[in-house]
C-alpha positions as CSV (number, residue, x, y, z in Angstrom):
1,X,-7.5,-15.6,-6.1
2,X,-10.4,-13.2,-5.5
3,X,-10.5,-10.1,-3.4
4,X,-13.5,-11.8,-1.5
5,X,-10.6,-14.0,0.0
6,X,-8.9,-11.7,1.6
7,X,-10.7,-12.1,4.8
8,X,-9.3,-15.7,5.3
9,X,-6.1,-14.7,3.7
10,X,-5.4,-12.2,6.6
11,X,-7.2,-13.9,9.5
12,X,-9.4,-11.4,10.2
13,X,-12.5,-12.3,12.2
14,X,-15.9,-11.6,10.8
15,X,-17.1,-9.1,13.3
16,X,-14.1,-7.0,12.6
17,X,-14.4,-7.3,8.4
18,X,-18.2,-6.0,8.9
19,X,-17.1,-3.2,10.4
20,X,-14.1,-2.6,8.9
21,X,-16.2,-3.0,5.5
22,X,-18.5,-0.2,6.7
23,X,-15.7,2.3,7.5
24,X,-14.5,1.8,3.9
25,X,-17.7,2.9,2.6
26,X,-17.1,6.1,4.2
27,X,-13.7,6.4,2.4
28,X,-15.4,5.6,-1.2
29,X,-17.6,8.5,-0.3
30,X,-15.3,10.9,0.3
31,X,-13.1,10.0,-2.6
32,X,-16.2,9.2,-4.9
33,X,-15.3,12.6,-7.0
34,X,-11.6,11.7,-7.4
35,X,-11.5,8.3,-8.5
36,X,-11.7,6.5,-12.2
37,X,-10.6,3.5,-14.2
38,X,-8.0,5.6,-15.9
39,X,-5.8,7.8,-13.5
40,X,-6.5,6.8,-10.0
41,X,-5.8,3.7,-7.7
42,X,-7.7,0.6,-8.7
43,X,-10.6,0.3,-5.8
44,X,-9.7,-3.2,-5.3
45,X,-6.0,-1.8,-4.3
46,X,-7.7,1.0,-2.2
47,X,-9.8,-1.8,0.0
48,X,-7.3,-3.9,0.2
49,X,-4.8,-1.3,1.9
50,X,-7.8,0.5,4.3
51,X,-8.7,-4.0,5.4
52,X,-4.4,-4.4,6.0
53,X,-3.7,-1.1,7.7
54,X,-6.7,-1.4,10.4
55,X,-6.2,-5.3,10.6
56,X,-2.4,-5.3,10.9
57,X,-2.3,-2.3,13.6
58,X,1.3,-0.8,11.1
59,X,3.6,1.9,13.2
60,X,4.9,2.9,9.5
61,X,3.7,2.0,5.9
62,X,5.9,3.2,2.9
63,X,4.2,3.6,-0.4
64,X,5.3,4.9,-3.7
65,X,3.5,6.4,-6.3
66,X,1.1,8.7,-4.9
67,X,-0.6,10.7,-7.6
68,X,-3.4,12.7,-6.6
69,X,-2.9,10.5,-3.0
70,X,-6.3,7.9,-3.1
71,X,-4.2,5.5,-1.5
72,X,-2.3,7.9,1.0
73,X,-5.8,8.8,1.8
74,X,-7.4,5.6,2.2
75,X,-4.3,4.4,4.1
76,X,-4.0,7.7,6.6
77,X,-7.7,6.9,7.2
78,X,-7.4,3.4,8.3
79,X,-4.3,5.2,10.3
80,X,-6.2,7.7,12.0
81,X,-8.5,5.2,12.8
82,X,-6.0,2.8,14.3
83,X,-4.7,5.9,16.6
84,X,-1.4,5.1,15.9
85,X,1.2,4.8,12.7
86,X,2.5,7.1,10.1
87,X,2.9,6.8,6.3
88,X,6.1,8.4,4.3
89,X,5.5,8.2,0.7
90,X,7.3,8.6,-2.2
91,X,6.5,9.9,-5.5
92,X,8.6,10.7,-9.1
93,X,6.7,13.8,-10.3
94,X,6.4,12.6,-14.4
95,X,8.9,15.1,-16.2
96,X,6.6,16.1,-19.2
97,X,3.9,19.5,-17.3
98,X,0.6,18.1,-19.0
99,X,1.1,14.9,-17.0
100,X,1.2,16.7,-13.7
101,X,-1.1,17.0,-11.4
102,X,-0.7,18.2,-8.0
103,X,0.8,15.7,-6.0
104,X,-1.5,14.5,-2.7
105,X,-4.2,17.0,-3.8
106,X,-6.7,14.5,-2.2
107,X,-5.1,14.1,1.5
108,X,-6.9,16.4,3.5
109,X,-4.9,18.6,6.0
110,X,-6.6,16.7,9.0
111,X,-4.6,13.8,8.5
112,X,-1.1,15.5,8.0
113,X,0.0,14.5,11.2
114,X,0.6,11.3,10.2
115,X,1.9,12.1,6.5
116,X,5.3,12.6,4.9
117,X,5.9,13.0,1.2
118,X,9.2,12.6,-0.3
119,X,10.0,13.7,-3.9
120,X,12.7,12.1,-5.9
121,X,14.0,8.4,-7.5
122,X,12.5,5.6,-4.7
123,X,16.2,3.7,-5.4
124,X,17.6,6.4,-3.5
125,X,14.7,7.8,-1.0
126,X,13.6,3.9,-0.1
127,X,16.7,3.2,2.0
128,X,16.9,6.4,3.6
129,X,13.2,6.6,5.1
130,X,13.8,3.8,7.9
131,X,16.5,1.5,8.8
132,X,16.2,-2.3,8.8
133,X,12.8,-3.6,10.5
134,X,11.5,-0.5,10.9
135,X,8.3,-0.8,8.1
136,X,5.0,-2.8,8.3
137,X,3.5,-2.6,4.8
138,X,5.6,-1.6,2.0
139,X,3.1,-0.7,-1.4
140,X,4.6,-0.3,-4.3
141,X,2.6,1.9,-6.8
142,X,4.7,3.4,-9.1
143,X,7.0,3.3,-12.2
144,X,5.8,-0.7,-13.3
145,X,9.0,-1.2,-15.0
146,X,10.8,-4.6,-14.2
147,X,14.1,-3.0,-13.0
148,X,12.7,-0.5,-10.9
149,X,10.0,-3.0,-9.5
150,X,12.6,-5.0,-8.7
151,X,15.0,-2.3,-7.2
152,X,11.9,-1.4,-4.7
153,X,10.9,-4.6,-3.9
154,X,14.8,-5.3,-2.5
155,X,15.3,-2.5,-0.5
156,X,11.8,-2.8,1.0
157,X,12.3,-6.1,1.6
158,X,15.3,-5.3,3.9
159,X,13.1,-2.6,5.4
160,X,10.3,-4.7,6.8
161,X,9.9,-6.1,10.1
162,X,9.4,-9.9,10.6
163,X,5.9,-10.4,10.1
164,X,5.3,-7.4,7.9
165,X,3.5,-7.2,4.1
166,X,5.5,-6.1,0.7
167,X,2.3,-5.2,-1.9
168,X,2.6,-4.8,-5.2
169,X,-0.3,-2.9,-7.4
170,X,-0.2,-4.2,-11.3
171,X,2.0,-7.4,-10.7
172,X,1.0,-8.8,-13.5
173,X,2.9,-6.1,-15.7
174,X,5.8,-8.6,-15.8
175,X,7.3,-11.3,-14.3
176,X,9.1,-9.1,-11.2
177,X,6.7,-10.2,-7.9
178,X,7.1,-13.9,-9.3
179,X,11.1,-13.9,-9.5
180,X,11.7,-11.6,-6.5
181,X,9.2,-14.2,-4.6
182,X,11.8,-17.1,-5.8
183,X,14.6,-15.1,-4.9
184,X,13.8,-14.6,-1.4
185,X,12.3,-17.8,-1.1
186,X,9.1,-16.8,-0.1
187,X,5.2,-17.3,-1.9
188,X,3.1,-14.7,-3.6
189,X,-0.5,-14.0,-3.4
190,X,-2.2,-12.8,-5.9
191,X,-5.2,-11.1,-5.8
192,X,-7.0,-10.1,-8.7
193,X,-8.1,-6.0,-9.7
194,X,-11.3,-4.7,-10.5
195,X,-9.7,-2.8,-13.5
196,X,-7.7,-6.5,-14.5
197,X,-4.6,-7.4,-13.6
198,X,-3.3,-8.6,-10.3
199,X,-2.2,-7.0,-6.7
200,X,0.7,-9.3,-5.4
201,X,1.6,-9.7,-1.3
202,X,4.1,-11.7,0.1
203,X,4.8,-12.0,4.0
204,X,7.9,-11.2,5.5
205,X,8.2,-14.3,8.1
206,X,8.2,-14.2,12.0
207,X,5.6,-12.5,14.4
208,X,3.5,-9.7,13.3
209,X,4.1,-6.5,15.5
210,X,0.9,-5.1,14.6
211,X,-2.2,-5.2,17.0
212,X,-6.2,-6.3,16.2
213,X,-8.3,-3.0,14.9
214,X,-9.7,-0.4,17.1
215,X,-13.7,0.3,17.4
């Protein structure tokens, strides 16, 4: 489906997507020199976490694959905003020095607070950055292989609380989001990217923990 349905698809009232909507602007702006349609996070991903975090009210999001942190950004905003919540993040650094870049460059020190970054393999950080229904939104972002999607989406999946989002940027690079959403049991939405391609969410069921955005 199209991004423009993800108003219904969350539930969230019209009053609060107009301002939501308007906060985000302020996010593109201040991100406007970082981001492209080669290295950076799709801006369909980006609007769809800064919408989810302030909507859903999370106490922790995990992500992986951070880059030069567009999404850590957007995502400690809508945080900050909120008043409440943390973010730990995870992130492979690539092994060959001209693909490096500085990891987070974009996450300015204001929102810190509220920011942990982990370095290493997600298969072994992922199970150690919160025990069982301890995680909101999980958003996977990083190494779009079908094992390692796969790996993620398992222990994240153990992770989350009743009620809580699993996300998955480019899952239409193979088949993973479909057969891990027929393993559990559970449908996938997809929502498709400004850049192509698809962002995936499936619903942990049970009550959401999360509370309606601040002003």
């Amino acid at each position: 489906i199209d991004l423009d349905q993800l108003q219904a698809f969350l539930g969230v009232s019209d009053a609060d997507y107009a301002r939501i909507e308007g906060e985000f602007a302020g996010v593109k702006e201040a991100l406007k020199g970082d981001l492209d349609f080669v290295s950076t996070s799709d801006l369909s991903l980006l609007w769809l976490e800064y919408l989810l975090c302030r909507h859903a009210g999370p106490e922790h999001v995990i992500e992986t694959g951070v880059w030069i942190g567009s999404s850590s950004y957007t995502i400690l905003s809508a945080l900050e905003k909120n008043g409440k919540g943390k973010l730990s993040s995870i992130d492979f650094p690539p092994f060959r020095p001209k693909n490096r870049v500085s990891i987070g460059r974009v996450v300015t020190e204001a929102l810190y607070p509220r920011w942990t970054l982990h370095l290493g393999p997600s298969k072994s950080l992922l199970p150690k950055l919160a025990r069982g229904g301890e995680v909101d939104i999980f958003i996977h972002d990083s190494d779009h292989t079908y094992l390692n999607m796969m790996v993620e989406f398992r222990a994240a999946w153990e992770l989350l609380r009743p009620g809580g989002y699993l996300v998955s940027d480019d899952s239409s690079t193979n088949y993973s989001i479909l057969d891990f959403s027929e393993e559990i049991g559970e449908p996938v939405t997809l929502f498709h990217r400004i850049k192509g391609g698809t962002i995936g969410i499936i619903r942990k069921p049970g009550d959401a923990s999360g509370s309606s955005p601040k002003s």
